[in-house]
C-alpha positions in Angstrom: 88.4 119.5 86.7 90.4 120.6 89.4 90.4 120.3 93.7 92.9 122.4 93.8 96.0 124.0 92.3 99.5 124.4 93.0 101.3 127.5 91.6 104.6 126.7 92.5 106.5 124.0 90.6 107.6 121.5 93.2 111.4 120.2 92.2 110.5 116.2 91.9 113.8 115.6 89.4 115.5 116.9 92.7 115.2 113.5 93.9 114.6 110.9 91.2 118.4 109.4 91.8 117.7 108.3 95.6 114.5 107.4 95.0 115.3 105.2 92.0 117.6 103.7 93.7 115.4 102.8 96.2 113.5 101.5 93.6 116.4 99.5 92.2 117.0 98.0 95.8 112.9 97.4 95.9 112.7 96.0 92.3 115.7 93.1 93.4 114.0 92.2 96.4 110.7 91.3 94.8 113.1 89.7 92.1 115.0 88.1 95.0 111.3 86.5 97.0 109.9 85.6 93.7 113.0 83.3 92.8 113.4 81.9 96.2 110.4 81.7 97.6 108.0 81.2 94.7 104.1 81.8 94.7 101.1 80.2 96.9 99.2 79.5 93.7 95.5 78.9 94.1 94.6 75.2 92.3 93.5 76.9 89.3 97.2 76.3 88.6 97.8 73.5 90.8 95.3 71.6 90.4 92.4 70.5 93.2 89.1 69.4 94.0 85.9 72.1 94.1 82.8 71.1 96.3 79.7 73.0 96.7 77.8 72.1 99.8 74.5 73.8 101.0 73.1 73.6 104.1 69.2 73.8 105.2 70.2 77.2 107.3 72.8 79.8 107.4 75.8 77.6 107.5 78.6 78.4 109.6 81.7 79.1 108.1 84.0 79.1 110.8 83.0 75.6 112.1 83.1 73.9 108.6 86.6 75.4 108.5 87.6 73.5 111.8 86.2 70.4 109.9 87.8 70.5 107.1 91.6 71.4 109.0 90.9 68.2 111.4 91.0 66.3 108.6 95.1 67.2 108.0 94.3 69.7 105.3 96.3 73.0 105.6 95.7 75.2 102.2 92.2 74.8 101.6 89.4 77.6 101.0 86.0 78.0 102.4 83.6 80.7 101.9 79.9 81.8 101.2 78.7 81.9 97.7 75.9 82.4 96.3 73.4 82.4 99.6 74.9 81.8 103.1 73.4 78.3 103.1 76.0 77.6 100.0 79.8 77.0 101.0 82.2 76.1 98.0 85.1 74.5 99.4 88.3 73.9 97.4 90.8 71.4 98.3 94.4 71.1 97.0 95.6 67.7 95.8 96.7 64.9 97.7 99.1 62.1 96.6 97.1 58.9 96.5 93.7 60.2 97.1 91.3 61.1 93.8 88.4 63.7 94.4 85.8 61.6 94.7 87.8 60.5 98.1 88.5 63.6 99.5 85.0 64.7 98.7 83.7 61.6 100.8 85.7 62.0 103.3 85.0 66.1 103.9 81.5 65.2 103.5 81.4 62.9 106.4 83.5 65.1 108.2 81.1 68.2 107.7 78.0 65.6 108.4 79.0 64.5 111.8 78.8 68.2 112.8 75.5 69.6 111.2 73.5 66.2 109.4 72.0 68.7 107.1 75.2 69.4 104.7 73.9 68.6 101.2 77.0 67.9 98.4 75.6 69.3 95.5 78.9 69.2 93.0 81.7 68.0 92.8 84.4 69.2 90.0 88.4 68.5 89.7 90.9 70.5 88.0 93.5 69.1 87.1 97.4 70.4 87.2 97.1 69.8 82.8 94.5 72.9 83.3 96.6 74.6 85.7 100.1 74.5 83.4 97.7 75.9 80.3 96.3 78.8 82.8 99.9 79.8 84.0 100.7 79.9 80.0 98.1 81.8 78.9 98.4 84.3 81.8 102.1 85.1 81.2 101.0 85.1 77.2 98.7 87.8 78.4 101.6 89.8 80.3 103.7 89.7 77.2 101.4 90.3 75.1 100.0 93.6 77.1 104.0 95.1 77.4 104.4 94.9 73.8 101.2 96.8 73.1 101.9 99.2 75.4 106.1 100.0 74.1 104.5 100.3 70.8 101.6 102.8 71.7 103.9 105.0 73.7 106.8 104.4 70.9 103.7 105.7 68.1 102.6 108.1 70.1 105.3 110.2 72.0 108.9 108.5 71.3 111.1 105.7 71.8 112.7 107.2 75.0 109.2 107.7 76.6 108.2 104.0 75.4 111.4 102.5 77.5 110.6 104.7 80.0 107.5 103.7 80.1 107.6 99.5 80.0 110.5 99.8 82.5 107.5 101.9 85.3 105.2 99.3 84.2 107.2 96.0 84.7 108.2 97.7 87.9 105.1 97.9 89.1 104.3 94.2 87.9 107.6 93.1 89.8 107.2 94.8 92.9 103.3 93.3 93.2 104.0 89.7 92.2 107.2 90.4 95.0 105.0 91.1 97.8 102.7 87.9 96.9 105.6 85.5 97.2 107.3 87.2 100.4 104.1 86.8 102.3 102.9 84.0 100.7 99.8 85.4 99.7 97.3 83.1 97.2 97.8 83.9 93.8 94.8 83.0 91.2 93.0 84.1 88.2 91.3 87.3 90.1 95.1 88.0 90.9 96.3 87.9 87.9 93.5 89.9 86.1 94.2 92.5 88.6 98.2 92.8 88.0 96.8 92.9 84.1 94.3 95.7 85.5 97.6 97.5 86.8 99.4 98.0 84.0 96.7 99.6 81.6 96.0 101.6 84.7 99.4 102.3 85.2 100.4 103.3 81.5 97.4 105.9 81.6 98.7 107.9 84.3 101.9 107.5 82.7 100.6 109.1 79.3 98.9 112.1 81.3 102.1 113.4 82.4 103.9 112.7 79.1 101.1 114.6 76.9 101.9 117.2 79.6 105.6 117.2 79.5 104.8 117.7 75.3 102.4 120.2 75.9 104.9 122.2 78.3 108.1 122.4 76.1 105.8 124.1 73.6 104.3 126.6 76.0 107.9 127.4 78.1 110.2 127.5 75.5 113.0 128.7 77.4 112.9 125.9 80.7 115.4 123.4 80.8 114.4 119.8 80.8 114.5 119.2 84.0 111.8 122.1 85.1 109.4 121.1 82.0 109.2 118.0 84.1 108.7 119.1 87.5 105.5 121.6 86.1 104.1 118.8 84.2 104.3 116.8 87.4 103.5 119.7 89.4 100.0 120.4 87.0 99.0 116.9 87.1 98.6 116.5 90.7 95.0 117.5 91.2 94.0 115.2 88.7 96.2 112.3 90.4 94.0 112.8 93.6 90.8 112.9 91.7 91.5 109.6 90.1 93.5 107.8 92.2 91.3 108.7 94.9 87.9 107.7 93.7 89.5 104.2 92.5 91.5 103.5 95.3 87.7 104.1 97.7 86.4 101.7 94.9 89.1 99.1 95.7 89.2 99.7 99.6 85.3 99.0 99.4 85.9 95.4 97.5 89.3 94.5 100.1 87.2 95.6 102.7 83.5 94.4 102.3 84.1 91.8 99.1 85.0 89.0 101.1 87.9 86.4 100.6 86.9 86.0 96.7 87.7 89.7 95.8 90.7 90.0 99.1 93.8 89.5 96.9 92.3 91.0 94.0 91.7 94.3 95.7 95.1 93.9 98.0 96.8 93.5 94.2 95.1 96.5 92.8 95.6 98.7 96.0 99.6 97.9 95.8 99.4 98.6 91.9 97.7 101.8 92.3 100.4 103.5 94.9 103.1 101.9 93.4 101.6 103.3 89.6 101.7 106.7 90.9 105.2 106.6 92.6 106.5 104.9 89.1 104.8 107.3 86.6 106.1 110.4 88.6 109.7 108.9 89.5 110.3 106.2 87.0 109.2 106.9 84.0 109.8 110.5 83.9 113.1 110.2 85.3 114.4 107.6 83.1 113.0 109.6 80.1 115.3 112.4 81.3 118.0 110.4 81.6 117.8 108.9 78.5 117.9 112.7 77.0 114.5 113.4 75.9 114.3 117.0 74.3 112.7 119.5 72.9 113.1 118.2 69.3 112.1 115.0 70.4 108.6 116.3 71.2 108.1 118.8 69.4 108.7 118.3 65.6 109.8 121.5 63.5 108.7 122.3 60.4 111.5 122.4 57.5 111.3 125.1 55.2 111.3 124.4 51.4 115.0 125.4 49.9 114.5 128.1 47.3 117.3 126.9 45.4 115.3 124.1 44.9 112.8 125.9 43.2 114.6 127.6 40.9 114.9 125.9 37.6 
């Protein structure tokens, strides 16, 4: 299915050297932020205290969040769940205080202003659960760019598999990099959606290599460099198509989802612009450079010796 198409080849190799070094330059800033100034992790890693309070009407967000700051408390959460008379409100850990104390006191905090706040649970996490959940996630991430070198490795070749991981940790990089220069929360929904990134990223990378293969079987006598720019150049509609429909997806949960779904859709909206620009740039650049080929695409058939046959 095709919008639209383009019939002449637009000359993206032109530019892959400034724009990969721009990418180099990108790539060590995020490198540079997430060394210095680390991550805002939610206290599924840290460690906190989770309350669920309901209210006999529509409880008021806003106002429960000027209770709970009065109190001293500067990285908290509050928000709707559930029904609007249900807040959950989670609480990073203080030294000296337990749960049950910080739960008392936001509970008599949020009681002086509306006497009809209900605690209904009360749950810690502890930073025992948080170390296992930073482990298992970066398990995860390892475990997803090996799959994905040796798919691409099986399935094309090993230029278009390091080409390939290299657009993909990229991508990874350059996300978690704008989470630690702004400081953005980073939790589980973040993390799934940087996972989400990658297999969404790989795919559009694997588009344009099964049409780079496809194309030095069909034009035979076009250098390297032009088999890529038409495979690029063919692939564009279907870019739109995809990339569009998602990205309205993911612009429907940043905008309308609420803070629970915010930094999961800001994560995939960054993955998916920066996916294109790295499938199209990255990977099919560094592919060239590495000195993919005809022959490494397209494997000829060896004819049976005759002398081999005789006798």
């Amino acid at each position: 299915m095709e919008f639209f198409r383009i019939h002449r080849t637009i000359p993206f190799m032109r530019h892959a050297l400034v724009l990969n070094l721009i990418s180099l330059l990108t790539f060590a800033a995020a490198v540079f932020f997430i060394a210095t100034r680390g991550f805002h992790l939610s206290i599924e890693f840290t460690g906190g205290t989770v309350m669920e309070v309901h209210y006999a009407e529509a409880a008021q967000v806003d106002d429960i969040r000027s209770a709970v700051d009065s109190l001293g408390y500067t990285d908290f959460q509050v928000q709707n769940f559930g029904t609007s008379q249900d807040v959950m409100i989670r609480l990073p850990l203080r030294t000296g205080e337990t749960s049950a104390t910080q739960s008392d006191s936001v509970v008599a905090a949020l009681k002086a202003r509306h006497p009809d706040a209900e605690l209904r649970r009360v749950e810690f996490v502890g930073p025992q659960v948080g170390q296992e959940l930073v482990h298992n996630g970066l398990m995860a991430l390892l475990c997803v760019v090996i799959g994905i070198m040796l798919y691409l490795a099986f399935r094309f070749e090993w230029k278009f598999a390091v080409a390939g991981v290299v657009a993909n940790l990229h991508d990874v990089v350059i996300i978690l990099g704008f989470f630690a220069f702004f400081q953005w929360e980073f939790s589980l929904p973040v993390l799934a959606g940087v996972l989400a990134v990658l297999g969404y990223s790989v795919n559009e990378s694997v588009v344009i290599m099964d049409r780079i293969r496809e194309n030095f079987r069909k034009q035979r006598k076009a250098s390297v460099q032009e088999v890529i720019n038409s495979a690029i150049t063919q692939t564009i509609s279907r870019t739109v198509i995809t990339h569009g429909s998602t990205q309205m997806m993911v612009l429907s949960m940043l905008f309308f989802g609420g803070p629970t779904l915010h930094y999961f859709a800001l994560a995939l909206t960054i993955g998916i612009w920066f996916g294109i620009y790295s499938s199209v740039f990255v990977a099919a650049a560094i592919a060239m450079w590495l000195g993919v080929k005809r022959e490494d695409m397209v494997k000829t058939v060896k004819k049976d010796d005759p002398s081999a046959e005789i006798g």
